[in-house]
N, C-alpha and C positions, 0 to 999 in steps of 0.2 A: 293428314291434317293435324292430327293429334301429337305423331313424332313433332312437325314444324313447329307446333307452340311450344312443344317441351324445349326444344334446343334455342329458342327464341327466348323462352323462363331462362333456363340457365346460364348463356348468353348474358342478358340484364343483369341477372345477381351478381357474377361473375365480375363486370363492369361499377357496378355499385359496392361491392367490396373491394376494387381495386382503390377507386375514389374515393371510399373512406378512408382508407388507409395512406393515400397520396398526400388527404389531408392531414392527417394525423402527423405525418411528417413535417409536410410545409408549418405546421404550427408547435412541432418541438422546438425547445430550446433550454440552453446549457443549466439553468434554475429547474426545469422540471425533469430531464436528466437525472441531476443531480437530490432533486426531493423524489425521484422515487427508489432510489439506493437508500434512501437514509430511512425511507419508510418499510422497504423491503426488510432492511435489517436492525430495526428495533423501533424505531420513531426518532422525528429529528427532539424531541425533547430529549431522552436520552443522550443522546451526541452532543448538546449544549451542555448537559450536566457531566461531561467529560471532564475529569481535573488531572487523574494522572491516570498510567495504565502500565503494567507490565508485562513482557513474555518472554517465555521458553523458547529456545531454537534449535534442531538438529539439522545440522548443512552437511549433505552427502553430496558426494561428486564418485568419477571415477579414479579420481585421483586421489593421491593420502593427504590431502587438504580437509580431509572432514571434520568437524569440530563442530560443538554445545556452543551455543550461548545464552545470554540471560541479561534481560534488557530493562532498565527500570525510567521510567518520563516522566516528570514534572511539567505539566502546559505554565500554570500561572510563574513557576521560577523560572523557565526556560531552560531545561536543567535534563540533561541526560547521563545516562552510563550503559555503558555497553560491554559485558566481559564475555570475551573471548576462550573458551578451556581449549588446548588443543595439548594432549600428548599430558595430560592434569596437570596443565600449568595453567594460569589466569592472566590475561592481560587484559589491563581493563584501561579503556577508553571514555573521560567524562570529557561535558561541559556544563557551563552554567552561566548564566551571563555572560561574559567577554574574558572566562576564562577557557580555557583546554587542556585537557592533558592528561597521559598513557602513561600508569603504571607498567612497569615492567619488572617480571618477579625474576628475584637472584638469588642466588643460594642452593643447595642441595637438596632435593624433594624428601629426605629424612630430616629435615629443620624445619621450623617455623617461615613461611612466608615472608618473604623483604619485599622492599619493592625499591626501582630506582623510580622517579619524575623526572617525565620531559615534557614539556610544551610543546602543547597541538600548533601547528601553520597554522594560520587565520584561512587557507584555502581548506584546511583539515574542519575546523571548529563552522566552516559555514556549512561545509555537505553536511553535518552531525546535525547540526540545527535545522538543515532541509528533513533531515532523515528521522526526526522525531512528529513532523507531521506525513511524511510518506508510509510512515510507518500503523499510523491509523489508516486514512486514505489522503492523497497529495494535493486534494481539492478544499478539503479542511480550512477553512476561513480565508477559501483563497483572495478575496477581494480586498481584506484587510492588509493581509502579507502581499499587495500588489500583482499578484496577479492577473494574468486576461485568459478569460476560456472563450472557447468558439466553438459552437456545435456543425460539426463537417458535413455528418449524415450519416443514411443508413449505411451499415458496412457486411461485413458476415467473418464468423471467427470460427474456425471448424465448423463450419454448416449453421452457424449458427447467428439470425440475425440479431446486428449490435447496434446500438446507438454510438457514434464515434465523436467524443469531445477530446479538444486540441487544448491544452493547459498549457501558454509559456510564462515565464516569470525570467528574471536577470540570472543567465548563464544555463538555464533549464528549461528542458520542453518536455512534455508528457503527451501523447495519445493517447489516449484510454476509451475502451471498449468494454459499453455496458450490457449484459442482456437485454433484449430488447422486450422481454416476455416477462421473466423476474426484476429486471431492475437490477441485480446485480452485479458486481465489477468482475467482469472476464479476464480480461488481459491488461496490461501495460507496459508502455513504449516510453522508456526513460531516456532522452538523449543531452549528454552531460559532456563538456570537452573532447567530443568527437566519438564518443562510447555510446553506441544502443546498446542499452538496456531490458529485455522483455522478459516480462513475470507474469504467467498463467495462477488465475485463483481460483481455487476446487475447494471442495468438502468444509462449507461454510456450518460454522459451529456456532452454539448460541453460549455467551459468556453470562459468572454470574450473576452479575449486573446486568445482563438484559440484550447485549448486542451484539449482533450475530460475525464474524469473524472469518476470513479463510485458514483454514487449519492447515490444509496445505497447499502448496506454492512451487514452479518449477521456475528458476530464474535460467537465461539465457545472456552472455554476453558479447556483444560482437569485438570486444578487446581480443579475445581467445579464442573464443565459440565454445568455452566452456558452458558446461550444463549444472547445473546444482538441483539437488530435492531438497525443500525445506519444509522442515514440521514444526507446526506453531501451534503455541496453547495463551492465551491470552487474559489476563485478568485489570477488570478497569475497577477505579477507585479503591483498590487496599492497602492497606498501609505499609507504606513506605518506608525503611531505617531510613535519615537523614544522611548518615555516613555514607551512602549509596551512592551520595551528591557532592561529598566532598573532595578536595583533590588531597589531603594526607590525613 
């Protein structure tokens, strides 16, 4: 009699923590998602008081593609730059406004630096402009920049269950996959002119300014099926050379 009630107790719980949980679902959505990443890694006031940020990059592959970079964003001027070292040369990559455009260095690596100027494609200068908010996270004011999210459901990422929001905007779609336990952003599904995209993020570091970051990164492209490692170091709000932003 005593086994009956025991499996009869467990049973019940078992059933009432399914239906909590059911609920728990049926009543997620893409704002609370999205407010418990921001809480997980540092508080959304922080992330308001976002002005600019920059970071370190090392992109390893199997291939001799690997190369540094070093990244500097302006939010309020809409203003990036992105230099590329590969082989100790620099190619750097700004925008700012509705300008673009790629130094290119010339000359013999015993001389001073030159550079030539060319002008980004306006299809160049718009990924750059996506990519200075993908670069914090791609949900980042997304309702202002037009965006529409929609929360799919539960999912699972290596064993691991995720909350799944669907991000599109004009020419871009994002899935992205939140821990379901931390709050934190696991993967993302970038699909851009026919290119998925997917970037694993691990070893979440706290910046000095307060908010916490993935340091590193494995991106996947279905252009190649190349693989890259990326190690990232991140700093928000410090000061900036202006020249960083200019284009000569």
């Amino acid at each position: 009699m005593k086994l009956h009630t025991k499996k009869i107790l467990t049973a019940t719980l078992a059933l009432l923590v399914s239906a909590t949980f059911s609920f728990g679902q049926a009543n997620m959505t893409v704002d609370s998602v999205f407010a418990k990443y921001y809480t997980a890694t540092g508080g959304e006031k922080l992330w308001k008081g976002v002005d600019n940020f920059s970071l370190k990059r090392t992109y390893s592959s199997s291939s001799a593609a690997d190369y540094d970079s070093q990244i500097y964003v302006s939010m309020p001027d809409k203003a990036m730059s992105k230099t590329k070292s590969i082989m100790k040369r620099d190619f750097v990559y700004g925008v700012k406004g509705n300008e673009g455009w790629l130094k290119i260095p010339i000359g013999g690596s015993d001389k001073a630096t030159r550079y030539q100027v060319k002008d980004l494609s306006q299809a160049e200068q718009d990924n750059m402009h996506l990519e200075m908010y993908d670069l914090l996270v791609p949900f980042t004011n997304y309702k202002e920049r037009g965006l529409v999210a929609t929360y799919v459901g539960l999912d699972q990422v290596d064993s691991v269950p995720a909350h799944h929001v669907e991000l599109q905007g004009q020419g871009v779609k994002y899935n992205l996959y939140f821990d379901a336990k931390t709050g934190l952003l696991k993967r993302e599904k970038q699909t851009q002119a026919g290119i998925v995209t997917t970037t694993d993020y691990d070893n979440y570091k706290k910046s000095k300014y307060g908010l916490m970051y993935p340091s590193t990164l494995t991106e996947m492209s279905s252009k190649d099926n190349s693989k890259v490692s990326i190690t990232s170091e991140m700093a928000v709000n410090e000061t900036i050379a202006p020249e960083n932003f200019q284009r000569n």
